[in-house]
C-alpha positions in Angstrom: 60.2 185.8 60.7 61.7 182.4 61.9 64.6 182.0 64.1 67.6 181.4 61.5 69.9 178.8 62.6 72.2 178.2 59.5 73.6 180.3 56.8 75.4 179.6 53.5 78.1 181.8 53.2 80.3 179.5 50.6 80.5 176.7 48.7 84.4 175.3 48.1 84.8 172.9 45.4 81.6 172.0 44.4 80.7 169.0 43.1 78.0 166.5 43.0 77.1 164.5 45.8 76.5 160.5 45.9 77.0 157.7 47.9 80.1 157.0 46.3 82.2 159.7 46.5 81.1 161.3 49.7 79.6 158.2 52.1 80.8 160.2 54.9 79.5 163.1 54.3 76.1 161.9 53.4 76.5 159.8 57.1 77.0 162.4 59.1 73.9 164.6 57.6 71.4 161.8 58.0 72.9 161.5 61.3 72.8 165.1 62.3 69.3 164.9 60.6 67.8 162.3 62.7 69.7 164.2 65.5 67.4 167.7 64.4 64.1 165.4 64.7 65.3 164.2 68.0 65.7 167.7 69.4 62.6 169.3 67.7 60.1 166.3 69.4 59.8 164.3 66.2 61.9 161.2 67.5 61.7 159.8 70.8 65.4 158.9 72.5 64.5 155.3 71.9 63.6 156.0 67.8 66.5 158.7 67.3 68.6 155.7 68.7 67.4 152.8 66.9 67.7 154.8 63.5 71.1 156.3 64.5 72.2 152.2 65.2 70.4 151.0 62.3 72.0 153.8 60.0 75.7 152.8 61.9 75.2 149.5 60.3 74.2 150.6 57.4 77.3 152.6 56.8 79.3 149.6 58.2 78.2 147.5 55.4 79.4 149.8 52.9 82.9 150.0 51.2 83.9 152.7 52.7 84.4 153.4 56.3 83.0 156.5 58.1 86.2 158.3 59.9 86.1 158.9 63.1 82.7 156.6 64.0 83.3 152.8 65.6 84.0 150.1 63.2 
């Protein structure tokens, strides 16, 4: 059996996710998933970067600002 990394224990107030209502979340796990492909050889430092900027940019664009990440 694989090495387990994550588990679910809870979901609090559930509720559908879209771009809308939760930009920052949906940030933050492309981020940490472009972050994942970095670490597991997948992306080189010079991809995971460029995809990490151009994802940045994207969520710049947006209507909603990102807490916590430059503006």
């Amino acid at each position: 059996m694989a090495k387990q990394f994550a588990k679910l224990e809870q979901i609090l107030q559930d509720h559908p996710i879209t771009p809308e209502t939760d930009a920052a979340f949906l940030y933050h796990l492309k981020k940490a998933l472009l972050l994942a492909l970095k670490e597991q050889g997948q992306l080189n430092a010079m991809q995971c970067r460029v995809a990490c900027d151009r994802l940045a940019r994207q969520q710049r664009s947006s209507t909603r600002p990102v807490p916590g990440e430059w503006v």
